[in-house]
Every structure is written in structure tokens, then in C-alpha cells.
TORKEGU-678159 format. One line per 4 residues: their letters; for each residue x, y, z of N, C-alpha, C, O, CB. Coordinates in steps of 0.2 Angstrom, whole numbers. Glycine has a CB too. Example, Ala and Ser with C-alpha at 12.3 -4.5 7.8 and 13.67 -1.06 7.14 Angstrom:
// residues 2
AS) 66:-28:39:62:-22:39:66:-16:39:71:-17:42:57:-22:45; 64:-11:35:68:-5:36:64:0:39:67:6:40:70:-3:29
// end
This chain:
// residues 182
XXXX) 427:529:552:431:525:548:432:527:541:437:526:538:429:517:548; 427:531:540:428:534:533:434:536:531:438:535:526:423:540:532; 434:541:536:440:547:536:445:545:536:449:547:532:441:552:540; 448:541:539:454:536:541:456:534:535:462:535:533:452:530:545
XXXX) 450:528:531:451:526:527:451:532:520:453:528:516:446:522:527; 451:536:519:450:542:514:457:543:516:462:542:512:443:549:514; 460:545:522:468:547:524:471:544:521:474:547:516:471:546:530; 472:535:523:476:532:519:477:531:511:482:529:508:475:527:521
XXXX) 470:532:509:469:533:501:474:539:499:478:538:494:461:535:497; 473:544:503:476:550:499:486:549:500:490:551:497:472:559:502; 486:545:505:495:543:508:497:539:502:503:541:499:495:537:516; 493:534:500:496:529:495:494:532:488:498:530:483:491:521:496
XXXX) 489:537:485:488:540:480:495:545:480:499:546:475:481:543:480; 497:547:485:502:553:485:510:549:485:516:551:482:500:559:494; 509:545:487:518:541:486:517:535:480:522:531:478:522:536:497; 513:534:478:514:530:471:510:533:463:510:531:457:508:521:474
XXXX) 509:538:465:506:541:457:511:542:454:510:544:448:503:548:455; 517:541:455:524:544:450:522:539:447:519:539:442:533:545:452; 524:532:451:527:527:445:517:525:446:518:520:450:536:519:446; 513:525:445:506:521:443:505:527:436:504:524:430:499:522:450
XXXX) 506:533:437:504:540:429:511:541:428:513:546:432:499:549:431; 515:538:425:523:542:424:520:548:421:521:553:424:529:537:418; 516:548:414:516:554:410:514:560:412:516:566:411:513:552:407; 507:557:416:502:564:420:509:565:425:510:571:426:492:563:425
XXXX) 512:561:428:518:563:433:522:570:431:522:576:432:523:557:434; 527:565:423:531:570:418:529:576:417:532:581:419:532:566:411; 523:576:414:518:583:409:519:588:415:521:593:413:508:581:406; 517:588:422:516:592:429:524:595:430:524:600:433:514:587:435
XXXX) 529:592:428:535:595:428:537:596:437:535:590:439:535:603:423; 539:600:441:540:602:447:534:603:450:534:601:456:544:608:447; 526:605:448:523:606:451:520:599:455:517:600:460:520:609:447; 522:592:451:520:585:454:522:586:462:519:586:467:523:578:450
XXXX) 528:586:462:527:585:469:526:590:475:527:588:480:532:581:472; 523:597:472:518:600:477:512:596:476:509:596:482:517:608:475; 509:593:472:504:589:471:504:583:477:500:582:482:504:587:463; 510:581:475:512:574:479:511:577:488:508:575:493:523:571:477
XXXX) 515:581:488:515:583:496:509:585:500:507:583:506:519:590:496; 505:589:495:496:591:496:493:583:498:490:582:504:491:594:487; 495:580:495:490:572:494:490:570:500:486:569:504:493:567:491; 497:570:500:501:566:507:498:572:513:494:569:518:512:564:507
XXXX) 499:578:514:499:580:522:492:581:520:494:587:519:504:586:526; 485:581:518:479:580:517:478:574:520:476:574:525:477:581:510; 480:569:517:481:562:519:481:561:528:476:560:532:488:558:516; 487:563:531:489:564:537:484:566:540:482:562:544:495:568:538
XXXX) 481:573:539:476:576:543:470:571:543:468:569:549:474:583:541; 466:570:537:463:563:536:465:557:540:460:554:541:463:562:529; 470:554:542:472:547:545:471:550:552:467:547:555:480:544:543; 474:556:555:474:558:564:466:558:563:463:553:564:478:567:567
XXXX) 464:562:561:457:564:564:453:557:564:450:555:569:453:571:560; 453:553:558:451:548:557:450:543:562:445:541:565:455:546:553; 457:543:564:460:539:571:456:541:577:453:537:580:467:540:573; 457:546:578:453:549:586:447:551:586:445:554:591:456:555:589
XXXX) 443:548:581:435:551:581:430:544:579:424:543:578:433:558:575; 437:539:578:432:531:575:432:528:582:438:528:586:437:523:568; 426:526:584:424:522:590:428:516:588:429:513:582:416:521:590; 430:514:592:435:505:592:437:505:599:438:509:603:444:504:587
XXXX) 437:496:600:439:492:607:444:488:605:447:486:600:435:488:611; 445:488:611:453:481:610:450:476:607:444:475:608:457:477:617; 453:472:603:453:466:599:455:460:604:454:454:603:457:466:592; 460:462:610:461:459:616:465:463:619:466:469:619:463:451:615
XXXX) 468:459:623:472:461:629:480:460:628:483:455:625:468:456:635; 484:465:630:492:462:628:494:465:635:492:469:638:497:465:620; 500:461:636:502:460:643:506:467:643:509:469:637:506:453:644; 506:471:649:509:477:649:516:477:648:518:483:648:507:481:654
XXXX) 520:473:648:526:471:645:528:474:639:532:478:637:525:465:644; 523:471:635:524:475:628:525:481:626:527:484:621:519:475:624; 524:486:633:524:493:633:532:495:632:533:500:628:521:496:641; 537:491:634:543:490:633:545:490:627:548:493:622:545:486:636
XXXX) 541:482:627:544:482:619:543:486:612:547:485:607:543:479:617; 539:489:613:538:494:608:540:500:606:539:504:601:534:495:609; 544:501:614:548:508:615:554:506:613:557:509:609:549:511:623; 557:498:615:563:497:611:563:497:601:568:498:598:565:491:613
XXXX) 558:494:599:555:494:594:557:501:590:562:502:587:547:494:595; 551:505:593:551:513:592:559:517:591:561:521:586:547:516:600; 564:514:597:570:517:597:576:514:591:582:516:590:571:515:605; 573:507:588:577:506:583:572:509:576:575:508:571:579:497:583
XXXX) 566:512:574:563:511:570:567:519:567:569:521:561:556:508:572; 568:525:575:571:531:574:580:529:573:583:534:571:569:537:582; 583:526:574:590:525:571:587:523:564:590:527:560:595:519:576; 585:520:562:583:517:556:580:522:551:581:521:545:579:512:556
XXXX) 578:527:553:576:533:551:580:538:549:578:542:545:574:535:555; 586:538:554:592:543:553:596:541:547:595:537:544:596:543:559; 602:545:547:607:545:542:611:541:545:615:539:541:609:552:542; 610:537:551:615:532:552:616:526:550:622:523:551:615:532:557
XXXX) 610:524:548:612:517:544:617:518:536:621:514:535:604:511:541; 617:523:531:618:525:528:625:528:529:629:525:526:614:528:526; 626:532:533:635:534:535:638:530:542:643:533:544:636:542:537; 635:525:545:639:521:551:640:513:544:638:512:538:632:518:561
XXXX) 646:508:549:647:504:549:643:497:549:645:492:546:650:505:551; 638:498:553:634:493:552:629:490:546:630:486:541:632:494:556; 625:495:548:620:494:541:621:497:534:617:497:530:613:497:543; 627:501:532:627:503:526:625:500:519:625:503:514:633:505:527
XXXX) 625:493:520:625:490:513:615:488:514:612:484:510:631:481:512; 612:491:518:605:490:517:602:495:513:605:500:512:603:490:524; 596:493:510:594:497:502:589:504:505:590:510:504:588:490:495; 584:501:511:580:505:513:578:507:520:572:507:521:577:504:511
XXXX) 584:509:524:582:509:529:577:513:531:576:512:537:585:508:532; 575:517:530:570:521:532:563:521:532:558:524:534:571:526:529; 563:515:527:557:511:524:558:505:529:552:503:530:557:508:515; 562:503:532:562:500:536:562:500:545:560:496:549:566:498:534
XXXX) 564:505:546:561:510:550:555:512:551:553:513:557:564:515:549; 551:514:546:544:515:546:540:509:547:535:510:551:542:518:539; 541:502:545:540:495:546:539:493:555:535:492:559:546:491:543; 546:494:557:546:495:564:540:498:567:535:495:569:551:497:565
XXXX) 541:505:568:536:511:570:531:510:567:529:516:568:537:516:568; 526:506:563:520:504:563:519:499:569:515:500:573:519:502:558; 522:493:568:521:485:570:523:488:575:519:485:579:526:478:566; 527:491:579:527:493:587:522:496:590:520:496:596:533:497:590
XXXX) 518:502:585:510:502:588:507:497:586:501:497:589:505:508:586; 508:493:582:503:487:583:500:482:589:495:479:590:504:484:580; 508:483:591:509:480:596:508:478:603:508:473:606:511:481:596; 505:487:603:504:489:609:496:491:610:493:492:615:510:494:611
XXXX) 494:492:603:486:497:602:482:492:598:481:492:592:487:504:596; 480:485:603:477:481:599:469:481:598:465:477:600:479:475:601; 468:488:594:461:491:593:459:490:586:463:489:582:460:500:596; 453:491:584:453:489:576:456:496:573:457:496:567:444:486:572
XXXX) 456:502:576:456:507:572:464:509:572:467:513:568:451:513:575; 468:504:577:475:503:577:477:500:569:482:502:565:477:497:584; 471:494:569:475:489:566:475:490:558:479:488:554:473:481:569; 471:494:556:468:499:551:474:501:549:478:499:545:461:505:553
XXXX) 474:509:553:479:513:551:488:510:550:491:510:545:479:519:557; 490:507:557:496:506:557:497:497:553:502:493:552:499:509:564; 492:495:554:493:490:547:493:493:539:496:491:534:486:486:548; 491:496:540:491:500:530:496:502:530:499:501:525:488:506:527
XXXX) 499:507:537:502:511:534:511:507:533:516:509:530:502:517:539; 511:500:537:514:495:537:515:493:529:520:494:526:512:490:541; 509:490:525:507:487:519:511:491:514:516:489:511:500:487:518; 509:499:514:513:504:511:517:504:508:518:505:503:514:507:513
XXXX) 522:501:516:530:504:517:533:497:513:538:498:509:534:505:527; 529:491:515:533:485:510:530:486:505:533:481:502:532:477:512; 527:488:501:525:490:494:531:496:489:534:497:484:517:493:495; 530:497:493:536:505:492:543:502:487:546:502:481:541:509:504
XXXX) 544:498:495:552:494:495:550:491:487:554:493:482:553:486:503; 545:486:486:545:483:479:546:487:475:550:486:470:541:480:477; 541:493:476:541:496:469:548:500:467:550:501:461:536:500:469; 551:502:472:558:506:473:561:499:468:561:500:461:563:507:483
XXXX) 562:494:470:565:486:469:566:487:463:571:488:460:561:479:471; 559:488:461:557:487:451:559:491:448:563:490:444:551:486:447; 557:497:451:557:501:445:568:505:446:570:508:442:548:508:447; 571:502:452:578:504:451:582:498:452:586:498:457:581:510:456
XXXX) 583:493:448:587:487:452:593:489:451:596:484:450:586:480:448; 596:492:452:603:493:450:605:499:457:605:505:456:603:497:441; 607:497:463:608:501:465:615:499:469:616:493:471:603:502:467; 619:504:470:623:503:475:623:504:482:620:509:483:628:505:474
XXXX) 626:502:487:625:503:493:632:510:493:636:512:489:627:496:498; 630:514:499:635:516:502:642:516:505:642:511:509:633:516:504; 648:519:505:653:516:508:654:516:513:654:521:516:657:516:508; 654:512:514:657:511:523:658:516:527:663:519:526:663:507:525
XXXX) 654:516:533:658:522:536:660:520:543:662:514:544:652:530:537; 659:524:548:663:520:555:657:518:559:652:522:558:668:525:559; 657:515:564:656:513:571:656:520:576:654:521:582:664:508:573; 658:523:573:656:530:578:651:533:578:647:534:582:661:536:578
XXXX) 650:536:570:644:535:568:637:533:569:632:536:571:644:533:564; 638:527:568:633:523:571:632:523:578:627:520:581:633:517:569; 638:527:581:636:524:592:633:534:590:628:536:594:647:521:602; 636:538:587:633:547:587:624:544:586:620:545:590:637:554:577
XXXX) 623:540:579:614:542:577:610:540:582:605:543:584:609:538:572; 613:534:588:612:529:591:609:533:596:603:533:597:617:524:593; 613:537:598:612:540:604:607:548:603:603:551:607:620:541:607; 609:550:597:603:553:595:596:550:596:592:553:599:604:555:589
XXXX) 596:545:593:588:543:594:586:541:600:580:540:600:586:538:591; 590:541:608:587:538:610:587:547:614:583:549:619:589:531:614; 590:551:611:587:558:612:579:560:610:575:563:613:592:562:609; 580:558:605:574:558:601:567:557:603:561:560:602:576:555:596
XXXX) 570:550:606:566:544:607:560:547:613:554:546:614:571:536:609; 565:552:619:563:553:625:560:561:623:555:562:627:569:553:630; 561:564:619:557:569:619:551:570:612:547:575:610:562:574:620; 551:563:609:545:562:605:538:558:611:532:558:611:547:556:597
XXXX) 542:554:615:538:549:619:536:555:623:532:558:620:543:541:624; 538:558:628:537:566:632:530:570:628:525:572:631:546:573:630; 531:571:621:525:575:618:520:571:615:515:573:614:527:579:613; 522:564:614:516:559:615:510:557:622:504:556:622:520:552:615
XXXX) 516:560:628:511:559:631:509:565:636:508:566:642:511:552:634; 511:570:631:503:576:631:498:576:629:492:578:631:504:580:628; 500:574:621:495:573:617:491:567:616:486:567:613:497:575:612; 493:561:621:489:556:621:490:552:626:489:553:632:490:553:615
XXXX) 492:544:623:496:540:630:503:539:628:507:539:624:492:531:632; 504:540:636:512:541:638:515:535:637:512:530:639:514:543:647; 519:533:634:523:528:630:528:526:635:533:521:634:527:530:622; 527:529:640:533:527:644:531:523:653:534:520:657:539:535:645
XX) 525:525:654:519:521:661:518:527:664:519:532:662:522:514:667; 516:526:669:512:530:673:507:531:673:506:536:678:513:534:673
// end
């Protein structure tokens, strides 16, 4: 659990030192966010290995149903991800979707991974993503949305992600469990 927990420290140290040290940020010039980047994919390796070497059980049982729902989850959390809320018609006037997308794609492994070492990682990494949004909030209130783009757009990302969706789920369950049954 150590490591896990050291992952997530170094995730949240690496996406919030700007604005927690503006100065030590400023004084580093271009070199901060090779700093930032280090942090963060230090972090990542720390959070996987973390994950796959902490002993944990289920906390209960969830109906294999959810296996679904989580793929649909998953499949909005990768449109939300993309460039398409920002250049389609729908969601253009939203501030963060990608931060919101990351929300999703936690809470849909939560969903489905109801182990404590689930609820650790992709609960933080949940907490994160709505901390983010505030701090973005404060520290830029002033922001505009995007203009409006079309309906076509939004059906192109759409369909990209569920491209996406099928060959991330595919290498998921090489490397772990298959998100799709069997």
C-alpha cells in the first residue's frame, strides 16, 4: 500500500506545485515542467506497481451487470477526453471536459473493482480530478467557452472513441481483465 500511496503523492505533488510554489515554480523557468512530468510518470509507475503487488479483496459483491456499465462509462469518459466536446456542438460551452472525463474513468473502475486497493487508487485519483477543476476555477475565473462547432464533429469523436474504446478494452485484457466478459 506504501507504494501506491507514495504514487498518488507524487501525481498530486506533480499537477499542483505550480500554483501551491508559484515562485520555486517561476525561478525553474521551462525546466518545471520537466520537473512536473518526472513527478507525475514516477508517480504512474509508483500507482501500477502499487496496485498489482497490494494484497486486497472485494469489499463486496456487484452484480456482473455493472460490467456494462462501466464500459459505457469508460466510452463517454474517452469522448470526453477528446477534442470533441471542445469542437462539436454539444458540449462546447463546458469548462473541463477532460477533467471530466477523467471523473468518469475513475468512478467506472470503481464501479466495477470493488477491492480496497481499487477504491484507494481510483478514488484519489477521482478526488484529484475535482480538486484540479477548483483550483483551475480560482485561480482563472475568467474564462470563455469555445465556439460552437457542429454535430458532425461530435458524431467523428463519438465514433472514434468507441474505436478507441475497443482497442484499449483488447489490451486491457491482455494485460489484465477483459473489460468486455469472457
Amino acid at each position: 500500500m506504501t507504494l501506491l500511496i507514495a504514487g498518488l503523492a507524487l501525481w498530486y505533488v506533480g499537477h499542483f506545485w505550480k500554483r501551491a510554489l508559484p515562485r520555486a515554480h517561476e525561478t525553474m523557468g521551462s525546466r518545471a515542467k520537466g520537473v512536473s512530468a518526472l513527478l507525475i510518470l514516477i508517480g504512474i509507475v509508483f500507482m501500477v506497481i502499487g496496485y498489482r503487488v497490494m494484497e486486497s479483496h472485494d469489499l463486496l459483491d456487484y452484480p456482473p451487470a455493472l460490467r456494462h456499465v462501466n464500459n459505457l462509462m469508460v466510452l463517454f469518459a474517452l469522448y470526453f477526453t477528446s477534442p470533441g466536446p471542445s469542437k462539436g456542438a454539444l458540449f462546447y460551452k463546458m469548462r473541463h471536459p477532460m477533467l471530466t472525463g477523467f471523473i468518469i474513468w475513475a468512478v467506472a473502475h470503481i464501479v466495477v473493482n470493488p477491492d480496497l486497493a481499487s477504491m484507494i487508487l481510483f478514488g484519489a485519483l477521482s478526488i484529484w480530478a475535482v480538486l484540479e477543476i477548483i483550483v483551475i476555477n480560482r485561480a482563472e475565473p475568467d474564462w470563455q467557452p469555445n465556439p460552437k462547432g457542429t454535430i458532425a464533429k461530435d458524431a467523428m469523436f463519438f465514433v472514434a472513441s468507441i474505436v478507441l474504446l475497443a482497442i484499449i478494452g483488447y489490451i486491457h485484457g491482455l494485460i489484465g481483465p477483459t473489460p468486455f466478459g469472457g
